[in-house]
C-alpha positions in Angstrom: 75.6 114.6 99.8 78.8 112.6 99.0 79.1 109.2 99.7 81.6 108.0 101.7 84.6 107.1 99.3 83.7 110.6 98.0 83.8 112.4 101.1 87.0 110.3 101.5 88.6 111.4 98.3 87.7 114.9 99.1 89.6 114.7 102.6 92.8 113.1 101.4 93.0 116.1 98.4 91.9 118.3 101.2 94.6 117.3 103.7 97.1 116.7 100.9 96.6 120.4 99.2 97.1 122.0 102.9 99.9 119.6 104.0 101.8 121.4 100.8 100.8 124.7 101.7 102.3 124.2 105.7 104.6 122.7 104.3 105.9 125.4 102.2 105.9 127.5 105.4 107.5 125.4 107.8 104.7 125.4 110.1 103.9 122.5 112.0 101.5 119.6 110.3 98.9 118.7 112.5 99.2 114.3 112.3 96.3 114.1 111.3 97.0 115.6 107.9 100.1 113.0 107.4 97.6 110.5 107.9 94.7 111.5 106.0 96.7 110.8 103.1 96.5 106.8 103.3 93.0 106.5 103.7 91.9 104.3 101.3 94.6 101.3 101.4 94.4 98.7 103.6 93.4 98.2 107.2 93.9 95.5 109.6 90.4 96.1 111.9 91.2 99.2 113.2 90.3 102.8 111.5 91.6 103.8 108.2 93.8 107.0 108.3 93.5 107.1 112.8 95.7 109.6 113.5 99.7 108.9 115.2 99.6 110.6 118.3 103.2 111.8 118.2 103.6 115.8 117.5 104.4 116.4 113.9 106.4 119.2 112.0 108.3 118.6 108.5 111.1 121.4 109.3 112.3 122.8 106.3 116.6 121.8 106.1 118.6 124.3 108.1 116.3 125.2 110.5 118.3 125.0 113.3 115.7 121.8 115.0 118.7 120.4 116.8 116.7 116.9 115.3 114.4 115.7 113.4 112.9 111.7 113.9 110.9 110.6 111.3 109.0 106.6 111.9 107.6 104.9 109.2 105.8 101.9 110.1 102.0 100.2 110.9 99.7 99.6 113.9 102.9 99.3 116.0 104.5 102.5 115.5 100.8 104.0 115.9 100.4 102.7 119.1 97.5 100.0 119.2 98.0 98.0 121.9 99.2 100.1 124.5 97.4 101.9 127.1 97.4 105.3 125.7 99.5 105.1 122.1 99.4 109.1 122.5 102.5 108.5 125.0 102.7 104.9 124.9 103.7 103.8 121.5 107.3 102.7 121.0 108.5 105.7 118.8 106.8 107.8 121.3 109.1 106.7 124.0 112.0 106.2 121.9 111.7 109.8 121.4 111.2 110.8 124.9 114.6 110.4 125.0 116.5 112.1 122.2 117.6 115.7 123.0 115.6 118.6 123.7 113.5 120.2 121.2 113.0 117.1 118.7 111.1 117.5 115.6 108.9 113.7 115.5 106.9 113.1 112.0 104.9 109.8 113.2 103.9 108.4 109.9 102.4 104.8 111.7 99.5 104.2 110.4 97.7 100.7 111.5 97.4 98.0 108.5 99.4 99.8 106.0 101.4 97.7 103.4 105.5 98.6 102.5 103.6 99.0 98.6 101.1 101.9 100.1 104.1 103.7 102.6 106.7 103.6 99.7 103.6 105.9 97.4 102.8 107.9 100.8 105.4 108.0 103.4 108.5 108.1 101.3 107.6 111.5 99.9 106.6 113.0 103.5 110.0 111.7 105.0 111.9 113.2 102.4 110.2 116.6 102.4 111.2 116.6 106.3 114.8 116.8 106.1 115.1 113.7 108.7 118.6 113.5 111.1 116.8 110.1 112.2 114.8 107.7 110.4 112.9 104.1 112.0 111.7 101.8 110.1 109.4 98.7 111.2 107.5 97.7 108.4 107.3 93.4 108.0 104.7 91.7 110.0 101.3 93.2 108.2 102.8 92.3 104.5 103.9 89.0 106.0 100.3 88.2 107.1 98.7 89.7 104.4 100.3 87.0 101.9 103.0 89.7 100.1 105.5 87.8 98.7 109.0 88.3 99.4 110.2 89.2 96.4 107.5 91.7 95.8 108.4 93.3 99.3 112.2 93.2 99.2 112.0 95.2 95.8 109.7 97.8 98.0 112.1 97.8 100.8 115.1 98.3 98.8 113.6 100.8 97.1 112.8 102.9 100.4 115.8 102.7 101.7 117.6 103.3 98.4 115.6 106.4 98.2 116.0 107.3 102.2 119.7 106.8 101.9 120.3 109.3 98.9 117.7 111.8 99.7 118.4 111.9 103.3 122.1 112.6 105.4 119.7 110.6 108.1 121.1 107.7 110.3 118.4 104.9 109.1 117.5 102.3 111.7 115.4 99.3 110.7 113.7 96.3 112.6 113.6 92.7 111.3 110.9 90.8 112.4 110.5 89.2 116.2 109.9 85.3 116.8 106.7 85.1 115.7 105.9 81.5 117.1 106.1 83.3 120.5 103.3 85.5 119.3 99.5 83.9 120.0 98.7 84.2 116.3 100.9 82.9 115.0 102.1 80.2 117.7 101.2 77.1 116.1 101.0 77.9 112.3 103.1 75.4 110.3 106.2 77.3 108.4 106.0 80.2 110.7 109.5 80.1 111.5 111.3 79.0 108.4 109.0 81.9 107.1 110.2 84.6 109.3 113.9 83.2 108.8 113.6 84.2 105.2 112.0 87.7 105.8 114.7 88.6 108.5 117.6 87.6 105.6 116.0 89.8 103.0 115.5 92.7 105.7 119.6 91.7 107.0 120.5 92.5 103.2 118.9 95.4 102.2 120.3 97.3 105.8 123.7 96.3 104.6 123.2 97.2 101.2 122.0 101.0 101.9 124.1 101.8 105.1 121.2 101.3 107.3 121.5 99.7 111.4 119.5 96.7 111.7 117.4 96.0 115.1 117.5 92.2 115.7 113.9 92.4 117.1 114.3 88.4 116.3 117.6 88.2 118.2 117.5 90.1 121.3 113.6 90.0 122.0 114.0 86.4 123.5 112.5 87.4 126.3 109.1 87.4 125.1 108.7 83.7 125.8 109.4 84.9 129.6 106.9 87.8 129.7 103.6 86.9 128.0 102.7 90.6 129.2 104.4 92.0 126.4 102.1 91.3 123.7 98.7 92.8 124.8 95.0 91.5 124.7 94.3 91.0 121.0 97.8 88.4 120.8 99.0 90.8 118.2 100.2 93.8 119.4 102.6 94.0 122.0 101.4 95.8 125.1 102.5 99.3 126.8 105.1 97.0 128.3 105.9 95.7 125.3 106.6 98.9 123.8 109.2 100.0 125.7 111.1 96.8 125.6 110.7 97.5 121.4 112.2 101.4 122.4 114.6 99.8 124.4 116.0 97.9 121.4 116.1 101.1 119.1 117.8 103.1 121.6 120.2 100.8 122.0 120.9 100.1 118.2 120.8 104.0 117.5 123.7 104.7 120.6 125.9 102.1 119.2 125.3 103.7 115.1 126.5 106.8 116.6 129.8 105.6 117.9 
């Protein structure tokens, strides 16, 4: 009997070997396939490699999807938090309202580093011919103690890579005021911390055509609705996930004018 990194190993080159074969095809990829290729990198308490919720296919390029939405983020694009992140999570109900027929690849998978999604994700959003790409990747290498440096090389690098491999419209989130957030309200340098994240994630969007999403700028409202970061003081809530789809809706009408 394997143990359990074996029988680990042995899923990921399981999942990975059949995700190429449906991919091939055009078929639709089951999530849970996506996902079962970042097992083994970090986790922030929750379940390595849980499945997004959102229905996958990677569409091969002229198709004829009328779209395809690809999100690359952590535990919020997954969902955790909300009610029921199956319906719930922000790239969920961002997508509830592009047009009919939308292709979604959820690649949110909770406690994953830019590092690990640039190895995992990149590949999978280029091999799915993306019209629409998110990106909210910030808060879990800011808590885990990444430098900056080290994570505006990674981002620059995924949206280097997004921007020439892709014709997609690229949409990506700074990070909100995190001294309005429970755990981190309180923590000396928070803010002056955050300041310096939001001005490398600022450059890189200009540098590779993508829209930025002033989470930071236009999610003042959080110090009036404590409702909007649910029970663990992390995550935001159901309510706070549509106030973050709000935000990307908005941002992704105006890049299309």
């Amino acid at each position: 009997m394997p143990t359990i990194t074996s029988l680990t190993r042995l899923r990921r080159s399981f999942a990975l070997t059949l995700f190429a074969i449906l991919l091939g095809t055009g078929i639709a990829i089951p999530v849970v396939l996506l996902n079962a290729a970042h097992e083994g990198g970090r986790t922030d308490g929750h379940v390595a490699g849980r499945p997004a919720h959102v229905a996958a296919t990677a569409p091969r390029a002229g198709a004829g999807h009328p779209l395809v939405y690809v999100a690359i983020g952590a535990s919020d694009s997954y969902g955790i938090g909300a009610d029921d992140p199956s319906t719930q999570s922000w790239p969920a109900d961002l997508a509830a309202s592009l047009p009919s027929g939308t292709h979604v690849v959820n690649l949110g998978v909770p406690g994953i580093l830019l590092g690990r999604a640039v190895q995992v994700d990149l590949p999978v959003a280029l091999d799915a011919h993306p019209d629409l790409i998110t990106v909210w990747l910030a808060v879990d290498d800011l808590a885990a103690g990444v430098p900056l440096d080290t994570y505006r090389q990674q981002l620059n690098g995924l949206l280097g890579a997004l921007q020439q491999g892709t014709g997609a419209r690229i949409l990506i989130a700074n990070i909100p005021d995190l001294t309005l957030v429970p755990r981190f309200s309180g923590q000396p340098g928070v803010a002056e911390t955050v300041a310096d994240w939001n001005a490398a994630i600022a450059a890189a969007a200009r540098a590779h055509g993508a829209a930025l999403v002033d989470l930071f700028g236009q999610w003042r409202a959080l110090a009036a609705h404590p409702e909007y970061v649910g029970a663990d003081g992390f995550h935001p809530s159901t309510e706070g996930y549509r106030q973050i789809a709000r935000l990307f809706r908005q941002a992704y009408q105006s890049a299309r004018r």
